[in-house]
N, CA, C and O atoms as CSV, one atom per row, in Angstrom:
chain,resi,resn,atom,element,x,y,z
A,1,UNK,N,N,-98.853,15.953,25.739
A,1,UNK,CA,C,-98.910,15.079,24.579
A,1,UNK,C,C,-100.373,14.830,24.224
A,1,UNK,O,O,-101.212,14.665,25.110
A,2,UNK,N,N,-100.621,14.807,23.168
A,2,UNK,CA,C,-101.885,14.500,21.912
A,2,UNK,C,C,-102.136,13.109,22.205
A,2,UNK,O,O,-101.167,12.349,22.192
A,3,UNK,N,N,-103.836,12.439,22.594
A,3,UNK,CA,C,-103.740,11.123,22.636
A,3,UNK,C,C,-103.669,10.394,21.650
A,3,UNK,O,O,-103.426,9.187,21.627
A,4,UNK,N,N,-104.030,11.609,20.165
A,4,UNK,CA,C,-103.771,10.906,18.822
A,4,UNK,C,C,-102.465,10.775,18.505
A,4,UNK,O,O,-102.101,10.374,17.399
A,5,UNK,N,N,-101.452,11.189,19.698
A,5,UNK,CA,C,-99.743,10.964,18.496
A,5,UNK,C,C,-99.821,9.820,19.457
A,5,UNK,O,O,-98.691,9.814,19.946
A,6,UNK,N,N,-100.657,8.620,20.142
A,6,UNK,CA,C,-100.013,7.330,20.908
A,6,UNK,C,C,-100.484,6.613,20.168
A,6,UNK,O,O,-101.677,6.698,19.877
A,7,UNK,N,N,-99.560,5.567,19.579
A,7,UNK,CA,C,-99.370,4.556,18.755
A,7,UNK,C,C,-99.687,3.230,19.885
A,7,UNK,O,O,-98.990,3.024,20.878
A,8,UNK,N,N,-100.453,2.703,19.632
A,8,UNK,CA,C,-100.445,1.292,20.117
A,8,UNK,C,C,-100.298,-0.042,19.618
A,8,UNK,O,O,-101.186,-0.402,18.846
A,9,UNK,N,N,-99.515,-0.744,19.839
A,9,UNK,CA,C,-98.627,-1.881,18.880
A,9,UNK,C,C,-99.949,-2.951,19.626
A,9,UNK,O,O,-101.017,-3.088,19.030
A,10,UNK,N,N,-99.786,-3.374,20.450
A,10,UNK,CA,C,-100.543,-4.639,21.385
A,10,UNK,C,C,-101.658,-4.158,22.501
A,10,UNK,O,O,-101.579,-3.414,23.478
A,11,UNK,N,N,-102.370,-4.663,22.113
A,11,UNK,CA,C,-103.217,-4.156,23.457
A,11,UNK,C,C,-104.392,-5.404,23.795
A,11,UNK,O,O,-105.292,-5.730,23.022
A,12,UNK,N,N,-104.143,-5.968,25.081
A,12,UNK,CA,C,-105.361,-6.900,25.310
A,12,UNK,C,C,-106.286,-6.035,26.135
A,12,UNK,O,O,-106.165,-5.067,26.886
A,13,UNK,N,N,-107.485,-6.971,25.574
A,13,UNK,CA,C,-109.148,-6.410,25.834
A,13,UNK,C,C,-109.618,-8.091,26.912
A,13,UNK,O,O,-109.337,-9.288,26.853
A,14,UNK,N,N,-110.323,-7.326,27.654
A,14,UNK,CA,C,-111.237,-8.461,28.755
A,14,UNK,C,C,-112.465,-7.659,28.698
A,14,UNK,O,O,-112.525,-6.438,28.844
A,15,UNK,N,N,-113.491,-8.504,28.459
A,15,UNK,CA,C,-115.102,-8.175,28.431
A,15,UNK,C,C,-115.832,-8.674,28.827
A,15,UNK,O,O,-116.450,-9.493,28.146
A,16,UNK,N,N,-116.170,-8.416,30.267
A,16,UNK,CA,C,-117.380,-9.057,30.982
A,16,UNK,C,C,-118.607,-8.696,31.001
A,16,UNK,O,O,-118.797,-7.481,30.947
A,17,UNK,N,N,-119.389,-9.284,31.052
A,17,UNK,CA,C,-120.777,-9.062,31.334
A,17,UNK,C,C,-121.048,-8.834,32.702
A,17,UNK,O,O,-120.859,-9.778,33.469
A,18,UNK,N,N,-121.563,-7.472,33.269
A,18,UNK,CA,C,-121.984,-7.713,34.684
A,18,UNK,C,C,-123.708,-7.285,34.829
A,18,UNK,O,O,-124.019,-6.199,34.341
A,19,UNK,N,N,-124.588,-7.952,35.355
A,19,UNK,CA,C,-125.645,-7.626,34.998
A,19,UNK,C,C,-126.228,-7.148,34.194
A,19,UNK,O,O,-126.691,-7.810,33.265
A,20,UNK,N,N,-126.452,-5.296,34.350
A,20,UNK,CA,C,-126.491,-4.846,33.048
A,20,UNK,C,C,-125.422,-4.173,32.566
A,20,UNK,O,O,-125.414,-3.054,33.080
A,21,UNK,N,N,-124.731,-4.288,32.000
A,21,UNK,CA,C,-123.527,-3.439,31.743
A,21,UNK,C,C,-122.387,-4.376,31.656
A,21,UNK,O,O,-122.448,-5.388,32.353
A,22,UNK,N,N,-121.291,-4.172,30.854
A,22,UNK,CA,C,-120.336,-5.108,30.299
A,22,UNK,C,C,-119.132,-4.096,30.760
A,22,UNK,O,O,-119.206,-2.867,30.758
A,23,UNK,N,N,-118.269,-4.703,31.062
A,23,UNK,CA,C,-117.175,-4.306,32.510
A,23,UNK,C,C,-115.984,-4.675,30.912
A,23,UNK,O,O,-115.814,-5.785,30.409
A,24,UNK,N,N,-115.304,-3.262,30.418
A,24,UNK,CA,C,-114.386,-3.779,29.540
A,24,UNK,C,C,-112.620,-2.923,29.770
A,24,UNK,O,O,-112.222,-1.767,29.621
A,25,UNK,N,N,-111.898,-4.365,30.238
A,25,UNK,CA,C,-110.473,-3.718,30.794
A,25,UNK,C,C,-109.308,-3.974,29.640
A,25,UNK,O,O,-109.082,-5.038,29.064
A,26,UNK,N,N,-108.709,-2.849,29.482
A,26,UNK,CA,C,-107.359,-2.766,28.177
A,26,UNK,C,C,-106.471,-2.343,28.424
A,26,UNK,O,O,-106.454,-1.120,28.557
A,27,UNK,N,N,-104.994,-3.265,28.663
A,27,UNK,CA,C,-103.801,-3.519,28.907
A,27,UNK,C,C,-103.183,-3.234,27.703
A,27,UNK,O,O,-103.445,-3.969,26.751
A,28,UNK,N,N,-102.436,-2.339,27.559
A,28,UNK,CA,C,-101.166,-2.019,26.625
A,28,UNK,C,C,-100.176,-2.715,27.083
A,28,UNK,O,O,-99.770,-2.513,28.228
A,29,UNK,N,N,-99.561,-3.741,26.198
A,29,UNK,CA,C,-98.912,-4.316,26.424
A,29,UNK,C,C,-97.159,-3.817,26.787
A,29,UNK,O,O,-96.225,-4.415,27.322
A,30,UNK,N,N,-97.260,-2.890,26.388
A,30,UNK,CA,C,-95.839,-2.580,26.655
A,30,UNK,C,C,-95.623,-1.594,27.641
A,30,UNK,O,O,-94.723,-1.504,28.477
A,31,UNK,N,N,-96.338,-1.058,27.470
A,31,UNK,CA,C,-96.080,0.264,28.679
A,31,UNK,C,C,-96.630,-0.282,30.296
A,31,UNK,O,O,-96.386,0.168,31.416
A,32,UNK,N,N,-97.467,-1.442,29.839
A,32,UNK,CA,C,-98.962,-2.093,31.035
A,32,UNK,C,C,-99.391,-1.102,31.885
A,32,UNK,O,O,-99.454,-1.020,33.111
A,33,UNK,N,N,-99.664,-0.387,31.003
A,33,UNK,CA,C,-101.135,0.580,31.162
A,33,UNK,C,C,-102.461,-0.278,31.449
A,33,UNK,O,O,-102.832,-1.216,30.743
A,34,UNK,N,N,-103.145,0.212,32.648
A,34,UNK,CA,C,-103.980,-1.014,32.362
A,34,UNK,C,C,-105.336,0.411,32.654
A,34,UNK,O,O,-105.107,1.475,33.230
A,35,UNK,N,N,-106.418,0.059,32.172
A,35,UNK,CA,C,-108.059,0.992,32.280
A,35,UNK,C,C,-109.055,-0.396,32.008
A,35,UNK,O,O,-108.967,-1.507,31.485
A,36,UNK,N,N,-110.168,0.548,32.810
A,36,UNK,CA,C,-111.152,-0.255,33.263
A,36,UNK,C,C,-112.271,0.825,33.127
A,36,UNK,O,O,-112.441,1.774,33.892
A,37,UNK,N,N,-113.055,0.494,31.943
A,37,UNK,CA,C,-114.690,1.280,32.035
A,37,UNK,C,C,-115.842,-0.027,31.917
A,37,UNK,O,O,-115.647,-1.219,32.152
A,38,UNK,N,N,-116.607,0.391,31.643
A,38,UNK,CA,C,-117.968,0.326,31.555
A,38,UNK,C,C,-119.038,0.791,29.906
A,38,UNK,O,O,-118.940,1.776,29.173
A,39,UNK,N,N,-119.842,-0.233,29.849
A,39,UNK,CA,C,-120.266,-0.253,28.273
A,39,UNK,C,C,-121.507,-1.035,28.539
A,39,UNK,O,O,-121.807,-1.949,29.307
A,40,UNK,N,N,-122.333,-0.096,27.299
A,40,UNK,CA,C,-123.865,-0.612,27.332
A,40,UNK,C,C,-123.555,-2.294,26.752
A,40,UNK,O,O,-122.555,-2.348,26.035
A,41,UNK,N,N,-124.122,-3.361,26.924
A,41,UNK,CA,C,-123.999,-4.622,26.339
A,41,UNK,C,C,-124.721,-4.410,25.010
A,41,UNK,O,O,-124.791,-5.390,24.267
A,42,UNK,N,N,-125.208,-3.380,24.655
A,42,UNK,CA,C,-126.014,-3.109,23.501
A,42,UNK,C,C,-125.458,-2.923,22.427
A,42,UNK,O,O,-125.957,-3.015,21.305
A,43,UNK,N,N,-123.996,-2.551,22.821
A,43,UNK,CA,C,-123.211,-2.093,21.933
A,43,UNK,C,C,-122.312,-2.858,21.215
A,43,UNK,O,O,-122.272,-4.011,21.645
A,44,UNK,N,N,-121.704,-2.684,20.445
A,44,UNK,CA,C,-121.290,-3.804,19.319
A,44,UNK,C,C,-119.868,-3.804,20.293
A,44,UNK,O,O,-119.675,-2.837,21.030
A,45,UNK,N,N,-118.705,-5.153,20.249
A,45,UNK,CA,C,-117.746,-4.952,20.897
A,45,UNK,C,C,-116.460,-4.623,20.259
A,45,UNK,O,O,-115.393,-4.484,20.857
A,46,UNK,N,N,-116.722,-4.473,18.574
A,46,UNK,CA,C,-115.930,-3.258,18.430
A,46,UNK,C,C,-116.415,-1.893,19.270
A,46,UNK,O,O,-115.747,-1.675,20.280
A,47,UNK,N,N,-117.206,-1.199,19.057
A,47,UNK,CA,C,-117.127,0.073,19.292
A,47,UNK,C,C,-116.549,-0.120,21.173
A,47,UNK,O,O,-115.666,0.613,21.620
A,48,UNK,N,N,-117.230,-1.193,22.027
A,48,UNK,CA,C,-116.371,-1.493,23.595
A,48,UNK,C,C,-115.054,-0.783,23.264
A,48,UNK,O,O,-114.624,0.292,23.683
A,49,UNK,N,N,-114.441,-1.804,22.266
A,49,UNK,CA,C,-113.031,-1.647,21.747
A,49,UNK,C,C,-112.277,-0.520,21.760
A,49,UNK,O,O,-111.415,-0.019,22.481
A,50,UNK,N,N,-112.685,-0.340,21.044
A,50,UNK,CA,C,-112.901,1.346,20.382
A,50,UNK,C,C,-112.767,2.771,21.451
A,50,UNK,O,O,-112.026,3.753,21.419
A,51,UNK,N,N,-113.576,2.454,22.135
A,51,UNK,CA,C,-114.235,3.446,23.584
A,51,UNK,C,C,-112.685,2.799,24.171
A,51,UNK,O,O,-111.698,3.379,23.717
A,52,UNK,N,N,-112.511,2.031,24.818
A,52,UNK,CA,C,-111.312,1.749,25.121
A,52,UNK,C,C,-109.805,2.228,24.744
A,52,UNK,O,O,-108.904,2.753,25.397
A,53,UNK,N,N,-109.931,1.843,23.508
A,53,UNK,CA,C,-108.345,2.153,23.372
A,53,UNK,C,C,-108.374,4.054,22.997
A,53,UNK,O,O,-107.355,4.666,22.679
A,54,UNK,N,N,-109.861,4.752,23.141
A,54,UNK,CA,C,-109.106,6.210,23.342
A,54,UNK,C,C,-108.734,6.942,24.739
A,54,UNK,O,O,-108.205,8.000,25.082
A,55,UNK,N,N,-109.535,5.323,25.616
A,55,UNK,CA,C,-109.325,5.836,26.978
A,55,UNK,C,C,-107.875,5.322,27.645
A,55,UNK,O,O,-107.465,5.515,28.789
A,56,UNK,N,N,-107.276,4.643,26.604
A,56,UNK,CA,C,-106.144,4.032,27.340
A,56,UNK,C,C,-104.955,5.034,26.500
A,56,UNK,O,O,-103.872,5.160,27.072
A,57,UNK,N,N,-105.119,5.625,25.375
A,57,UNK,CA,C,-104.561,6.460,24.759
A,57,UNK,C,C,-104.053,8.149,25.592
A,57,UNK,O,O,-103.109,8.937,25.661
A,58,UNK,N,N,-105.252,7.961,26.018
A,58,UNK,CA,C,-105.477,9.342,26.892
A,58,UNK,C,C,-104.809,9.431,27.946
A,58,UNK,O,O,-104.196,10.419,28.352
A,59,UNK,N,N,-104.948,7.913,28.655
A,59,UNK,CA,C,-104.403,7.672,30.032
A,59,UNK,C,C,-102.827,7.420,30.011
A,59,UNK,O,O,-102.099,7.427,31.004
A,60,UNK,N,N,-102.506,7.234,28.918
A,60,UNK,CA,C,-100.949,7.220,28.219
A,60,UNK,C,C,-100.452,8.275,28.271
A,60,UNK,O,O,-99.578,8.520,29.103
A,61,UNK,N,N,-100.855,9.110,27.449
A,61,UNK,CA,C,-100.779,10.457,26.948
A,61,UNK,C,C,-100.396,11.668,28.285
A,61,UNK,O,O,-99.608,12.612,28.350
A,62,UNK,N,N,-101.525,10.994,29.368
A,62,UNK,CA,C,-101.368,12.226,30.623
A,62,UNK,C,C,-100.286,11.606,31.277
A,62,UNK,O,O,-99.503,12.330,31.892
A,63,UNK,N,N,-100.097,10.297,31.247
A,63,UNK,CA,C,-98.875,9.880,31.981
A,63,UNK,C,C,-97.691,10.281,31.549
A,63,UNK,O,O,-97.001,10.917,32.345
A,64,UNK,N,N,-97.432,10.147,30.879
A,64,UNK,CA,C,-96.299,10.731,29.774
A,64,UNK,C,C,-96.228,11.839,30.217
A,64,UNK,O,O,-95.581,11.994,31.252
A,65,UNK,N,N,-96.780,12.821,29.670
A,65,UNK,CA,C,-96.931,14.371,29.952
A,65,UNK,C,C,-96.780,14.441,31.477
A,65,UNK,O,O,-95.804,14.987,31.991
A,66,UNK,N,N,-97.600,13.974,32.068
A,66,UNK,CA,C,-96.986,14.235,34.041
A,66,UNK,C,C,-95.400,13.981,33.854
A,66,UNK,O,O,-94.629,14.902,34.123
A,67,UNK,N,N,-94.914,12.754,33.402
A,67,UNK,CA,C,-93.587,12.237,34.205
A,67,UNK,C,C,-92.543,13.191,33.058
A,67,UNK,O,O,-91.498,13.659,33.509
A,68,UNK,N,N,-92.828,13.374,31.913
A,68,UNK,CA,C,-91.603,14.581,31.886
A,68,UNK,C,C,-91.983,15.415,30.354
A,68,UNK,O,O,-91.090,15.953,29.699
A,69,UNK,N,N,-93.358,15.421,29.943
A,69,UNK,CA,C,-93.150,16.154,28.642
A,69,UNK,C,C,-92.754,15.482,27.493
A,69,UNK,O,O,-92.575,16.184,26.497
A,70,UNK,N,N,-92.548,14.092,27.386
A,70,UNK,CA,C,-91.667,13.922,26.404
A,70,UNK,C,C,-92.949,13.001,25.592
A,70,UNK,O,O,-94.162,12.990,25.798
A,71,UNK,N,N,-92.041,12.206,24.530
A,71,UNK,CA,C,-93.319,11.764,23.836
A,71,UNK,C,C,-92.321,10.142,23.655
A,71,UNK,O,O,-91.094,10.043,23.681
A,72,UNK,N,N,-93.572,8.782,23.438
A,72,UNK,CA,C,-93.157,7.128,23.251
A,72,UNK,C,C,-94.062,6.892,22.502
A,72,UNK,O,O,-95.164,7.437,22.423
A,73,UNK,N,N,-93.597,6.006,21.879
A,73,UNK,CA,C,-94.211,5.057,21.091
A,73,UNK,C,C,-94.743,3.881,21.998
A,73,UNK,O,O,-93.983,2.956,22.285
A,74,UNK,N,N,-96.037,3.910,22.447
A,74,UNK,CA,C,-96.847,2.984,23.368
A,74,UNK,C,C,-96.967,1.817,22.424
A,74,UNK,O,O,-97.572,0.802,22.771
């Protein structure tokens, strides 16, 4: 599966500051997918955002595809 065919309805964002670097974790709410990266604090927290939900898209996407090929509406 394509991480662009995952639709995401809800998704919470947590954004910490850790020294240098801002610690940003995104929970899909329905599936509770949960990812955890890392982001310059330099950066605007849309784009955090952003960087996020293609990594939680992705991480959807391979899950899906491992457990049987098929395709959801996340």
């Amino acid at each position: 599966m394509d991480p662009k065919d995952v639709i995401l309805h809800e998704v919470l964002f947590e954004l910490q500051r850790v020294g240098s670097y801002v610690r940003v974790t995104a929970i899909c709410a329905r599936t509770n997918t949960e990812i955890t990266m890392v982001g310059d604090p330099k950066v605007s927290e849309r784009a955090l955002k952003d960087a996020a939900m293609r990594k939680l898209k992705y991480v959807i996407a391979k899950n899906i595809t491992k457990r049987d090929g098929g395709s959801i509406t996340a």
